[in-house]
DSSP file (Angstrom, degrees, kcal/mol; ACC not computed):
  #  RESIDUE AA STRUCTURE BP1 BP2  ACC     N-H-->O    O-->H-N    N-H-->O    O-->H-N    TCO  KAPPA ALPHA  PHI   PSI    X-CA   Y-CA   Z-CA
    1    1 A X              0   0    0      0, 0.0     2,-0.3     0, 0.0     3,-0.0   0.000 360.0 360.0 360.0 142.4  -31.2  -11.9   20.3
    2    2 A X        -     0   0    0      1,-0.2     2,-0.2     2,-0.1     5,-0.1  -0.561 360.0-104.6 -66.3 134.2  -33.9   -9.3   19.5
    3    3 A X    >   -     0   0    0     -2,-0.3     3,-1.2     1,-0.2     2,-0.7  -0.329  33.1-157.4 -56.1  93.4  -34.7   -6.6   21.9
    4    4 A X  T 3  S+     0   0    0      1,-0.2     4,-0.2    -2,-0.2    -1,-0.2   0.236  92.3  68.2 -75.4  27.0  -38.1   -8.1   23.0
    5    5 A X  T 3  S+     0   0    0     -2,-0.7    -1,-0.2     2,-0.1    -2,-0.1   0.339 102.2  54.6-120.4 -18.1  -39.5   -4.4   24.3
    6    6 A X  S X  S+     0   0    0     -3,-1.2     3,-0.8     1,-0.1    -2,-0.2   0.583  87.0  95.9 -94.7 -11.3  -39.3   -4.0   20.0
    7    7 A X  G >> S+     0   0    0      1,-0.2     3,-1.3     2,-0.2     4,-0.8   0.875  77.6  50.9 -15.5 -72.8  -41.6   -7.3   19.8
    8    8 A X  G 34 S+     0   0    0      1,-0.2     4,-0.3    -4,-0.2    -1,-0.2   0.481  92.8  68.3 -84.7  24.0  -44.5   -5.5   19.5
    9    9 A X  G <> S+     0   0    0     -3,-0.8     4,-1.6     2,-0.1    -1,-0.2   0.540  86.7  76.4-103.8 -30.7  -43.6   -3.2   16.7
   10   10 A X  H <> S+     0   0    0     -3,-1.3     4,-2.2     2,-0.2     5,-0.4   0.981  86.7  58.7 -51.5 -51.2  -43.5   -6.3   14.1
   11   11 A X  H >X S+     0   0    0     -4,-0.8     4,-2.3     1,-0.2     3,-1.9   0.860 110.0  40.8 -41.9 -65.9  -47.0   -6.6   13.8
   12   12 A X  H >> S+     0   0    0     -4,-0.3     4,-0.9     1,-0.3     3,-0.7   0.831 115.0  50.1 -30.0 -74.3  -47.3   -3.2   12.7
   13   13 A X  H 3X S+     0   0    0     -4,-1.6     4,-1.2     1,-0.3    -1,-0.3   0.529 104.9  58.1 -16.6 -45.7  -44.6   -3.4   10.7
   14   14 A X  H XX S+     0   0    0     -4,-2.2     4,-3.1    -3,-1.9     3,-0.9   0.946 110.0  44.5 -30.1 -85.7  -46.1   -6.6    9.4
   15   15 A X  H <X S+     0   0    0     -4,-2.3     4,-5.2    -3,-0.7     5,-0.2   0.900 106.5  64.8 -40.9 -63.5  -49.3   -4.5    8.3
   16   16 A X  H 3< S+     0   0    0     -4,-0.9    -1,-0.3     1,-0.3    -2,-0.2   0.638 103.2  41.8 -62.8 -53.1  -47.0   -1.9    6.9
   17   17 A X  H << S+     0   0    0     -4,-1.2    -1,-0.3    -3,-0.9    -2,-0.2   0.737 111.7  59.0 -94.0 -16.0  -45.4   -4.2    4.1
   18   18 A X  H  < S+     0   0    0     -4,-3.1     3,-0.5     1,-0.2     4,-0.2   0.906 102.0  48.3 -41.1 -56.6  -48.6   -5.6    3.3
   19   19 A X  S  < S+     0   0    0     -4,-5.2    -1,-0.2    -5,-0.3     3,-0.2   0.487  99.9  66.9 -84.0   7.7  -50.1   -2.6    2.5
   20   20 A X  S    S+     0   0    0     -5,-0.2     4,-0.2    -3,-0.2    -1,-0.2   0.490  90.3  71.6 -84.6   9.1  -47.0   -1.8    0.4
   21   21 A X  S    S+     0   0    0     -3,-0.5     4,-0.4     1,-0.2     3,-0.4   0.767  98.2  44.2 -86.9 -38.1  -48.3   -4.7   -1.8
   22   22 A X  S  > S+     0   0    0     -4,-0.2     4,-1.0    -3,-0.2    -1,-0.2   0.425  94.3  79.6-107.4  -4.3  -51.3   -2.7   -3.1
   23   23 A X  T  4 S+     0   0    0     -4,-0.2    -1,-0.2     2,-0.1    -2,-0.1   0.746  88.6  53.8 -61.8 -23.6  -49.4    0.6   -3.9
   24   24 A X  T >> S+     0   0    0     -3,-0.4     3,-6.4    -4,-0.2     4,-2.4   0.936 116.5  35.9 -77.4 -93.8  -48.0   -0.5   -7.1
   25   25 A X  H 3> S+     0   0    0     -4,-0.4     4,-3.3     1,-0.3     5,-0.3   0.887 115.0  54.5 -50.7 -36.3  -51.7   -1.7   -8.8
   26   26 A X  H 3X S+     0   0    0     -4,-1.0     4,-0.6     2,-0.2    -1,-0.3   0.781 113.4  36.2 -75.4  -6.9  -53.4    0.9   -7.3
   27   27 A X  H <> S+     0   0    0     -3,-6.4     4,-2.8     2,-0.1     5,-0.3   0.686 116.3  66.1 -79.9 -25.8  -50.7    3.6   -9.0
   28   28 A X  H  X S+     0   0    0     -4,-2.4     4,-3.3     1,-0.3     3,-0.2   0.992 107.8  33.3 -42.7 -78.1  -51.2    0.7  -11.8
   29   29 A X  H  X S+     0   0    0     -4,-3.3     4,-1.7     1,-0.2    -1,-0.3   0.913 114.2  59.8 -51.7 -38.5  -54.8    1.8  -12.2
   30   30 A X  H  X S+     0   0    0     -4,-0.6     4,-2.4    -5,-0.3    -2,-0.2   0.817 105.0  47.7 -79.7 -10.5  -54.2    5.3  -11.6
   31   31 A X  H  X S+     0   0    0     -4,-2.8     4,-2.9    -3,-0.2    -1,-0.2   0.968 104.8  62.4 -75.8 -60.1  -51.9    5.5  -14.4
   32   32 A X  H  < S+     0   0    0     -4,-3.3    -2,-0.2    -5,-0.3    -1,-0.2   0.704 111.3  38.3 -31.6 -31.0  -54.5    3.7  -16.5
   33   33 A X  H  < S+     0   0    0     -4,-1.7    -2,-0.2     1,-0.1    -1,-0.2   0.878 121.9  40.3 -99.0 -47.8  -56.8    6.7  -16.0
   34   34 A X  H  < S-     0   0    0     -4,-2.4     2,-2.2    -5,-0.2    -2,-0.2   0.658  82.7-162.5 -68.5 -15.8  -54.7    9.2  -16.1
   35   35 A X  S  < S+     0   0    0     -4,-2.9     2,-0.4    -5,-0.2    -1,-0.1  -0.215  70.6  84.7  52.3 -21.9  -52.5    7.8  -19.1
   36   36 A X        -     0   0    0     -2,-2.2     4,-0.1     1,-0.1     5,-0.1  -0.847  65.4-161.6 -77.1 147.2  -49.5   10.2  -18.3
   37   37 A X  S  > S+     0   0    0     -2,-0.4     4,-2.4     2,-0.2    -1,-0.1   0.571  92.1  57.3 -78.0 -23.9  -47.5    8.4  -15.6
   38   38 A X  H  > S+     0   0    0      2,-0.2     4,-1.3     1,-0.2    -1,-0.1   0.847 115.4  37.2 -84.4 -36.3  -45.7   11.8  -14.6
   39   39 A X  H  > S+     0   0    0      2,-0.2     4,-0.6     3,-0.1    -1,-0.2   0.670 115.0  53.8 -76.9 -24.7  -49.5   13.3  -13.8
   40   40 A X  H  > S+     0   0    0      2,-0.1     4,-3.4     1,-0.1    -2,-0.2   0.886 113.4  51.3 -84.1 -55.9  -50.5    9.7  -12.4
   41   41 A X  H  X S+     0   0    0     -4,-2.4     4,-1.6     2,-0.2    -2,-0.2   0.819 112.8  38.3 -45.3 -38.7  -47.2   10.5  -10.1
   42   42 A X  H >< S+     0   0    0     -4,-1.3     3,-2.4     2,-0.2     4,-0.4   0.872 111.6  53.0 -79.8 -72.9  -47.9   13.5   -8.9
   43   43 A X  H 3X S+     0   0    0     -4,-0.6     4,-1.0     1,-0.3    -2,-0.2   0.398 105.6  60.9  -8.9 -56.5  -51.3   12.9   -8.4
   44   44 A X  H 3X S+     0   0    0     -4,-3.4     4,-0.6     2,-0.2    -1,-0.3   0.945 111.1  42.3 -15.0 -84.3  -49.8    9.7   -6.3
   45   45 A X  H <X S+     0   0    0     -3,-2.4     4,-1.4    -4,-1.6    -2,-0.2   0.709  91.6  78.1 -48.0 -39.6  -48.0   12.2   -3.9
   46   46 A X  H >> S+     0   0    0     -4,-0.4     4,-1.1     2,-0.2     3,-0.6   0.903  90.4  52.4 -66.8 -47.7  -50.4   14.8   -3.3
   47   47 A X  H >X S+     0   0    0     -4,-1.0     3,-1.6    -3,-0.3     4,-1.5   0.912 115.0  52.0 -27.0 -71.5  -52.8   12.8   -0.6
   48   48 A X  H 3X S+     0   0    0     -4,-0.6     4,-3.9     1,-0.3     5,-0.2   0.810 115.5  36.7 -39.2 -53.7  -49.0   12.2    1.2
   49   49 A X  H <X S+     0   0    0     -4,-1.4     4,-0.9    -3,-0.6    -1,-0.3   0.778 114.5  53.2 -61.4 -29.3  -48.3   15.7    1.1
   50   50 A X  H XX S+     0   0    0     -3,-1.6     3,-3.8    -4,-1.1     4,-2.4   0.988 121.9  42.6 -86.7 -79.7  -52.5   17.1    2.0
   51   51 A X  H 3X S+     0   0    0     -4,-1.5     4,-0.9     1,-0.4    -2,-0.2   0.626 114.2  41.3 -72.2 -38.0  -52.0   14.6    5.0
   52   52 A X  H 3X S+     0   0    0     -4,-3.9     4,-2.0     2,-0.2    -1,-0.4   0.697 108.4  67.2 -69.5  -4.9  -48.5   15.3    6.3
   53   53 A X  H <X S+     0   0    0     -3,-3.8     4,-0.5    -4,-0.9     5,-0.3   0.848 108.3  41.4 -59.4 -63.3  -49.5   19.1    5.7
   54   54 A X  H  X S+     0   0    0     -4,-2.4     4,-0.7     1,-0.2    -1,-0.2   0.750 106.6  60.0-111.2   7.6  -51.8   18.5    8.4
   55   55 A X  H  X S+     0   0    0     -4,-0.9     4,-0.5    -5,-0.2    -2,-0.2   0.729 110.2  36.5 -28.6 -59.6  -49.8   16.7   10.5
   56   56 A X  H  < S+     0   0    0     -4,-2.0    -3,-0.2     2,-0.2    -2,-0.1   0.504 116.4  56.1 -88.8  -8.1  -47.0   19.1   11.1
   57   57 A X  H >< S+     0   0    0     -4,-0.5     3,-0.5    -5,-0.2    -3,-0.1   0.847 119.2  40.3 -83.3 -42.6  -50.0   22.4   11.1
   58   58 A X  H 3< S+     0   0    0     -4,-0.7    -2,-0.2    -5,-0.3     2,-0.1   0.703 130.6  26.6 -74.6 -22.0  -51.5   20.0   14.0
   59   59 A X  T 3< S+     0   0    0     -4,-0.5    -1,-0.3     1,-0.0    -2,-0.1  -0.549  72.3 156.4-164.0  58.9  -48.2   19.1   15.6
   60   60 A X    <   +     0   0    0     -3,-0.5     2,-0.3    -2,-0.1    -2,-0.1   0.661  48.1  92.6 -66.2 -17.2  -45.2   21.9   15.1
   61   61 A X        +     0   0    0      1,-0.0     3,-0.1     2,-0.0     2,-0.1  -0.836  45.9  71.9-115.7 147.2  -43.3   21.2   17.6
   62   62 A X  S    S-     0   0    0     -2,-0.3     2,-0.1     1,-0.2    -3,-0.0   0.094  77.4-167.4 -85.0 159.7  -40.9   19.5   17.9
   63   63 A X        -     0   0    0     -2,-0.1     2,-0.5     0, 0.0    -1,-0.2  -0.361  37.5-108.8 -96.8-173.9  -38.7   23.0   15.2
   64   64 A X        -     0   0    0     -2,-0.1     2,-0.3    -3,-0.1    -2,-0.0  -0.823  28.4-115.1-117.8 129.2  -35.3   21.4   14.1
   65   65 A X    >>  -     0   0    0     -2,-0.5     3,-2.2     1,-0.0     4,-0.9  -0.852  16.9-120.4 -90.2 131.1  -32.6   22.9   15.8
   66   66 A X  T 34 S+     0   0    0     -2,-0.3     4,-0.2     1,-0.3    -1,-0.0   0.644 118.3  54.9 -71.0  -5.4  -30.0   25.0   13.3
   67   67 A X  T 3> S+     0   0    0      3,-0.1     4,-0.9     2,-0.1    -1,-0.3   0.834 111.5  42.5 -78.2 -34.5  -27.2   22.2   14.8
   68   68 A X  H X> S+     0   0    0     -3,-2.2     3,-4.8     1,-0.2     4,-0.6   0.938 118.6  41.9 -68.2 -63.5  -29.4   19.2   13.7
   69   69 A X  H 3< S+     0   0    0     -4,-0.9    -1,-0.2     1,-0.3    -3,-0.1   0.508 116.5  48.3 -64.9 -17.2  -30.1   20.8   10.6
   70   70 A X  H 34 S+     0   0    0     -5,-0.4    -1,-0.3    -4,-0.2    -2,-0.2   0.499 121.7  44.8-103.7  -1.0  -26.0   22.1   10.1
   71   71 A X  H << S+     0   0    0     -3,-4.8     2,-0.5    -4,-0.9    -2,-0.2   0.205  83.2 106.1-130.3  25.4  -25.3   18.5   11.1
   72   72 A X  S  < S-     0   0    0     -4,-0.6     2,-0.1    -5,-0.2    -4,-0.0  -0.787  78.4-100.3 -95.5 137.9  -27.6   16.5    9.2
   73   73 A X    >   -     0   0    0     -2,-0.5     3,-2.3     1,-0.1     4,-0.2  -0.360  31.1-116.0 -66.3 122.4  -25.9   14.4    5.9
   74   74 A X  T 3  S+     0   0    0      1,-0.3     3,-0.2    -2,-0.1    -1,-0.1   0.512 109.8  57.1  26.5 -80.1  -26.3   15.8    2.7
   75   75 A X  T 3  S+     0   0    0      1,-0.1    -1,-0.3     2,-0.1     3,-0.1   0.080  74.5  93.7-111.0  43.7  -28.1   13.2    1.6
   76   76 A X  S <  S+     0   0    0     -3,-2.3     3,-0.1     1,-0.2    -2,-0.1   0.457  79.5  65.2 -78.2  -9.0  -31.1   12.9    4.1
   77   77 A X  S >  S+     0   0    0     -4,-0.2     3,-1.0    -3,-0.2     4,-0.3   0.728  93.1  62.7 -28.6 -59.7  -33.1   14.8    2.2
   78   78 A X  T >>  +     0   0    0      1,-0.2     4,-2.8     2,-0.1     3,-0.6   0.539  68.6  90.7 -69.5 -17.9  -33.2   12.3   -0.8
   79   79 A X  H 3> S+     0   0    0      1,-0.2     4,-1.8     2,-0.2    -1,-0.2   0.790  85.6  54.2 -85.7   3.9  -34.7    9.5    0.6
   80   80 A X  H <> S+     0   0    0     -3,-1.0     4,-1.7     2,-0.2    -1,-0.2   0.945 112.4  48.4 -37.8 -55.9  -38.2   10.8   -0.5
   81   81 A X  H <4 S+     0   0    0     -3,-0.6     3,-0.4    -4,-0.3     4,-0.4   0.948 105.4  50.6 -55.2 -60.2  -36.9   11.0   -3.7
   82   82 A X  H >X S+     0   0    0     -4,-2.8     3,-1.9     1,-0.2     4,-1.2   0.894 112.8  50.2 -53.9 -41.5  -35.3    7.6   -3.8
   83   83 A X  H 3X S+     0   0    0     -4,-1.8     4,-2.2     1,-0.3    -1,-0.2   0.831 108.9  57.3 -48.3 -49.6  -39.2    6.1   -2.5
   84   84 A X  H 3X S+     0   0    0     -4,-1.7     4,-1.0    -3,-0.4    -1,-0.3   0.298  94.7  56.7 -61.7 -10.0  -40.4    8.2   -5.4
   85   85 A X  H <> S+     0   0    0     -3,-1.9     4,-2.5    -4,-0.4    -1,-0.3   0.752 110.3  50.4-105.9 -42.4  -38.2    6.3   -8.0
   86   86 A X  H  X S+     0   0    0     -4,-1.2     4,-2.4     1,-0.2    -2,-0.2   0.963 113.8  45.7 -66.8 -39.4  -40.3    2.8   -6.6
   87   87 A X  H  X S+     0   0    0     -4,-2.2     4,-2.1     2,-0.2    -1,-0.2   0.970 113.6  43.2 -49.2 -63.1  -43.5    4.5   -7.1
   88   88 A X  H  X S+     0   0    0     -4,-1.0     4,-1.9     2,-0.3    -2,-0.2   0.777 114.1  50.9 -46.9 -41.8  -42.9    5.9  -10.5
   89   89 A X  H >X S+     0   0    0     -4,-2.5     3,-1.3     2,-0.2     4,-1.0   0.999 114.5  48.4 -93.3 -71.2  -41.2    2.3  -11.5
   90   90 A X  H 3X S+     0   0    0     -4,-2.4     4,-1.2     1,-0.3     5,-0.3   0.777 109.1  56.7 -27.8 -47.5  -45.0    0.7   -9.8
   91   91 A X  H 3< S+     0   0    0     -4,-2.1    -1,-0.3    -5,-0.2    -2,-0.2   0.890 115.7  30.6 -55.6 -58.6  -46.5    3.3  -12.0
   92   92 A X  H << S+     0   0    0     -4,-1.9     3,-0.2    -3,-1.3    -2,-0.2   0.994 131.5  18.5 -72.8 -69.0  -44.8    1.9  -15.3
   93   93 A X  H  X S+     0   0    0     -4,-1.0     4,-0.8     1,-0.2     3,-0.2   0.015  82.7  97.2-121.0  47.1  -44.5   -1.7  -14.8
   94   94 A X  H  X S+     0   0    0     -4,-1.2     4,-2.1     1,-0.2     3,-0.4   0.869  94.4  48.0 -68.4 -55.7  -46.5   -3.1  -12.4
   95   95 A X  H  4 S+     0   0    0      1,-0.3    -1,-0.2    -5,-0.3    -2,-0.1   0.257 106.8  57.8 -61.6 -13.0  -49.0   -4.1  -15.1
   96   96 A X  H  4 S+     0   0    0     -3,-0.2    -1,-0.3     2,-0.1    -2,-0.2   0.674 120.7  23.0 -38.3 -56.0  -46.4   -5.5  -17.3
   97   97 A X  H  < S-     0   0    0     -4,-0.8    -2,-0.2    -3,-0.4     4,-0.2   0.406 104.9-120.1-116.0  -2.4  -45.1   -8.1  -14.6
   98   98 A X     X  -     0   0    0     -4,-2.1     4,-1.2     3,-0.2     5,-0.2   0.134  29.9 -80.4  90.2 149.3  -47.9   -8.5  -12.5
   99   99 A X  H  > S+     0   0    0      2,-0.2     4,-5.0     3,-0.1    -1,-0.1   0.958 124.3  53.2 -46.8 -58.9  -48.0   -7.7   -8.4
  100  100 A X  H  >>S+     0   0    0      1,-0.3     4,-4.9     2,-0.2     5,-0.7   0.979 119.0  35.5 -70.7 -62.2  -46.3  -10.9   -7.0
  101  101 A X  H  >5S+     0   0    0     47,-0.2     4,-2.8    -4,-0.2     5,-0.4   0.944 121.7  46.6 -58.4 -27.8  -43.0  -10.4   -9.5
  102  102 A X  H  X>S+     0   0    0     -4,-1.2     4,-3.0    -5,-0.2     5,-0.9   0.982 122.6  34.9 -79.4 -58.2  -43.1   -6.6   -9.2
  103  103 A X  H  X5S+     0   0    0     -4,-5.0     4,-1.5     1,-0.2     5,-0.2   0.962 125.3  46.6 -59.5 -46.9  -43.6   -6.9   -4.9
  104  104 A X  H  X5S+     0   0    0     -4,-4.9     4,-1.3     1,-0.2    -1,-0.2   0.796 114.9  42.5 -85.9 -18.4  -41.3  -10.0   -5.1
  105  105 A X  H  X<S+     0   0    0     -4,-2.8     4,-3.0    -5,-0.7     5,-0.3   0.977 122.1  41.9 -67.5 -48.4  -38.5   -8.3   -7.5
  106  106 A X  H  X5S+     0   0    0     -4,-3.0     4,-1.1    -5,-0.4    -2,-0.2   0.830 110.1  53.5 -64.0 -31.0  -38.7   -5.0   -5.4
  107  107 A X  H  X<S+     0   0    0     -4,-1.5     4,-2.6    -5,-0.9     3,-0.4   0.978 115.5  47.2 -84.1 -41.1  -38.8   -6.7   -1.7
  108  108 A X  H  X S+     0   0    0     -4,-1.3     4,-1.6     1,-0.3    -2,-0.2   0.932 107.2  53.5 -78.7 -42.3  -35.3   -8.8   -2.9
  109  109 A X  H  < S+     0   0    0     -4,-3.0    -1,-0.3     1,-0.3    -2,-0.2   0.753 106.9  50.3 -63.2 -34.0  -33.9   -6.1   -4.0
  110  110 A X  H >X S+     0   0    0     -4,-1.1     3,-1.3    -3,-0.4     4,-0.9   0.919 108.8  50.0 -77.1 -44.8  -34.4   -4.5   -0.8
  111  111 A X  H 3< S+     0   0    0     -4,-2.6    -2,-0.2     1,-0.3    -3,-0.2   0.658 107.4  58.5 -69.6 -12.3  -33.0   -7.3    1.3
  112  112 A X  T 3< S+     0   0    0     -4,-1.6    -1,-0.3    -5,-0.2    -2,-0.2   0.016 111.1  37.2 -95.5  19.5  -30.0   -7.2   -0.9
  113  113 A X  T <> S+     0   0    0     -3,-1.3     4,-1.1    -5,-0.1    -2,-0.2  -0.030 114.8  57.6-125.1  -9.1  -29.2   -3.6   -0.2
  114  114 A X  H  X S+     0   0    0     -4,-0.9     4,-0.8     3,-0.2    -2,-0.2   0.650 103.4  48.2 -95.4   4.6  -30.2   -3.8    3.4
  115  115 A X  H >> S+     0   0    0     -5,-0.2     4,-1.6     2,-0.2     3,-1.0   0.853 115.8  45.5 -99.3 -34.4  -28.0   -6.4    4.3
  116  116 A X  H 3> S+     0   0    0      1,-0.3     4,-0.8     2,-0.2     6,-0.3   0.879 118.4  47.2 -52.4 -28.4  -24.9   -4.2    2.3
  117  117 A X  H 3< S+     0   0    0     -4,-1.1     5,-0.5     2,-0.2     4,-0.3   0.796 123.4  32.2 -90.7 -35.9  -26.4   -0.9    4.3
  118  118 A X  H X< S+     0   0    0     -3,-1.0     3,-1.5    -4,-0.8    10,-0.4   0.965 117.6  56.6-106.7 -59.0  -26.4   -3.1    7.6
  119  119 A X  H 3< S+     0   0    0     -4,-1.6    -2,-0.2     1,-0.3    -3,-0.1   0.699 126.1  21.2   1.3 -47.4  -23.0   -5.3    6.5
  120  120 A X  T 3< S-     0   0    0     -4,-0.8    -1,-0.3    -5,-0.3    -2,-0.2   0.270 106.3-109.8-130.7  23.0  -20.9   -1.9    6.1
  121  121 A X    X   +     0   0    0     -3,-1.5     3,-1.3    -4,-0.3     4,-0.3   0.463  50.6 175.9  64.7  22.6  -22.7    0.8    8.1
  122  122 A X  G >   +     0   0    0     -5,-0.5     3,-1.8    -6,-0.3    -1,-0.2  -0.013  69.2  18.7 -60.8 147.1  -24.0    2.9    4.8
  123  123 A X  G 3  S-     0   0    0      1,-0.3    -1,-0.2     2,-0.0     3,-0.1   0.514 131.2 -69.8  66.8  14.7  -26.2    5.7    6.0
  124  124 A X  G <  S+     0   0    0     -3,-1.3    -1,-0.3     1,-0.3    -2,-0.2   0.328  91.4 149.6  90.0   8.5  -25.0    5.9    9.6
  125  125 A X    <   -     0   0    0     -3,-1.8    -1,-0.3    -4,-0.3     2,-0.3  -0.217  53.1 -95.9 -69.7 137.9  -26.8    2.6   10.2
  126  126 A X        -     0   0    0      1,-0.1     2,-1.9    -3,-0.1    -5,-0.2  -0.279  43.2 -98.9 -62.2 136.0  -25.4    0.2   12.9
  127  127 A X        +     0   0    0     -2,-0.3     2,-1.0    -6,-0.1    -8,-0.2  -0.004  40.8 176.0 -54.0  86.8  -23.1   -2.5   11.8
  128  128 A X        -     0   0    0     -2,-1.9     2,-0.3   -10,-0.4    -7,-0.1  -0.723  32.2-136.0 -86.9 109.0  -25.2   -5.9   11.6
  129  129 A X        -     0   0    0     -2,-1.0     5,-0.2     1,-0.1   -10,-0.1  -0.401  15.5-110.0 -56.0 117.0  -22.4   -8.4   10.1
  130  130 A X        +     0   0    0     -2,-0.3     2,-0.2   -15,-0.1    -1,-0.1  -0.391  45.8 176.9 -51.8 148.1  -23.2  -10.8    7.3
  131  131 A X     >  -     0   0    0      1,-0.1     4,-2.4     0, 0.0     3,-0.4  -0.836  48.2 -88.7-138.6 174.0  -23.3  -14.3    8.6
  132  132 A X  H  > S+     0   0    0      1,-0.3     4,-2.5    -2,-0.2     5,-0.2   0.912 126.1  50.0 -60.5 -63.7  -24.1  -17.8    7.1
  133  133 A X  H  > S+     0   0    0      2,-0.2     4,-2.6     1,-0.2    -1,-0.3   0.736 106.3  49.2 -13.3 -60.4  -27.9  -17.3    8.0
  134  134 A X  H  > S+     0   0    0     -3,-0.4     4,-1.8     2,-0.2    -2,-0.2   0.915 116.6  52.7 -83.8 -45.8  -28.5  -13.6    6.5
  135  135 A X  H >X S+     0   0    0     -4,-2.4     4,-2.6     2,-0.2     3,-1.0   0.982 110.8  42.4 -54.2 -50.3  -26.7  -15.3    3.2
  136  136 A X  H 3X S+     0   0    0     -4,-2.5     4,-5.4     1,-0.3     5,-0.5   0.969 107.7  54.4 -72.1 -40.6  -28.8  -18.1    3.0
  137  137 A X  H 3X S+     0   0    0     -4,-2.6     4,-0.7     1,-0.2    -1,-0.3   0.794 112.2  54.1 -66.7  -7.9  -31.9  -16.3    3.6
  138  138 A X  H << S+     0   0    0     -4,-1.8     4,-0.4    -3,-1.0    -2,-0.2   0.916 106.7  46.2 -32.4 -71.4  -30.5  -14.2    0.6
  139  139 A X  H >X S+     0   0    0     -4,-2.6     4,-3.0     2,-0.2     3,-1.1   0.871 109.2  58.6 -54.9 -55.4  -30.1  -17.0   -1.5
  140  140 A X  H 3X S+     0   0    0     -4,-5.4     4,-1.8    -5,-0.3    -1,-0.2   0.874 109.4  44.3 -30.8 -49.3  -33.6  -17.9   -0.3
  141  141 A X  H 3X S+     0   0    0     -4,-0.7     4,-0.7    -5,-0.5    -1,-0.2   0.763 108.0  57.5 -75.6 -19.4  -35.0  -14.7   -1.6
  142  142 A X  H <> S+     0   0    0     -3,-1.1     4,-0.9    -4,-0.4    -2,-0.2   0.755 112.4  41.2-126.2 -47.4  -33.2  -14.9   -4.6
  143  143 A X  H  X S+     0   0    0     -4,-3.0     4,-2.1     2,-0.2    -1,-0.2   0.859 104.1  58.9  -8.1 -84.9  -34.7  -18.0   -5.3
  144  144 A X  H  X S+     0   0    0     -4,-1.8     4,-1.3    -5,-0.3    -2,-0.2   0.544 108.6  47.3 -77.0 -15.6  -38.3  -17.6   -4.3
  145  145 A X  H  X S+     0   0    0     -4,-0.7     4,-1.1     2,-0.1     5,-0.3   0.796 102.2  66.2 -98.3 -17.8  -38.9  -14.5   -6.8
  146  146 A X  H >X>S+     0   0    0     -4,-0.9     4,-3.8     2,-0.2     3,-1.0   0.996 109.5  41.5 -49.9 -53.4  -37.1  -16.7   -9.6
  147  147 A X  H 3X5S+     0   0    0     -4,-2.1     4,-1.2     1,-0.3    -1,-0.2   0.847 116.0  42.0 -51.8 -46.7  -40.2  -18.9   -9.1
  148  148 A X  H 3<5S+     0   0    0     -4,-1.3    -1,-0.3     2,-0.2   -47,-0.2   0.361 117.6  50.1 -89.6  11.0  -42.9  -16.5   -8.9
  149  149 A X  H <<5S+     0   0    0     -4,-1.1    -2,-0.2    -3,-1.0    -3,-0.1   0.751 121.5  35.9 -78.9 -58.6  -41.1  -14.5  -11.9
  150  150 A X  H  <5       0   0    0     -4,-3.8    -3,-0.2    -5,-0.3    -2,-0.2   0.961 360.0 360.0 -58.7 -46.5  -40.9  -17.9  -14.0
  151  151 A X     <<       0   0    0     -4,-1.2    -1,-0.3    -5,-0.6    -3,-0.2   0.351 360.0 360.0-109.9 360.0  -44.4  -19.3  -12.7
């Protein structure tokens, strides 16, 4: 059963993948005015950077302590980068395949590497065990973008 004191973080959450539904056509368009995709990309970034910029000027503390930092993974850096590969790929062919296949290909694709990342503990993540349930809603997903790909 879910931790109900973590209840009231779906909504947000909620909100939160919604609005990842309109990042792809709105980089869509911005690629369309800009006509390079690498210039439409940074361009893409810089607001994120401006804001967290003045985030962390407004709010230094809490500093990183040189043990988190000498005992932080390698690659925990990267996942900017990796976010940056879905942006760039929204950039190219959002406007080729349309929102609903682009959000519905990218959102399956994500529940089918978070249940391997929660399945096997990838990324230091606690172990959530596949069960008959997390498959089927797999299968579900796997499904339900066939439809809105096809249709």
């Amino acid at each position: 059963m879910q931790d109900l004191s973590a209840a009231w973080l779906y909504p947000i959450i909620l909100v939160a993948g919604a609005l990842q539904a309109w990042g792809p056509p709105m980089n869509g368009a911005l690629r369309n005015s800009l006509t390079n995709p690498w210039l439409a990309s940074l361009v893409s970034f810089l607001p994120i950077i401006a804001v967290l910029a003045c985030i962390v000027l407004c709010q230094p503390r809490p500093l990183p302590s040189l043990a988190g930092v000498s005992a932080m993974p390698w690659w925990a850096p990267l996942g900017g980068l990796v976010g940056a590969f879905a942006v760039i790929a929204g950039l190219l062919f959002v406007n080729k395949v349309g929102a609903g296949p682009f959000a519905g290909l990218t959102i399956t694709a994500n529940i089918l590497m978070s249940l391997a990342i929660d399945e096997f503990g990838w990324f230091g993540m606690d172990v959530h065990p596949l069960n008959i349930w997390r498959i089927l809603g797999a299968v579900l997903m796997v499904g339900g973008i066939g439809l809105i790909a096809k249709f």
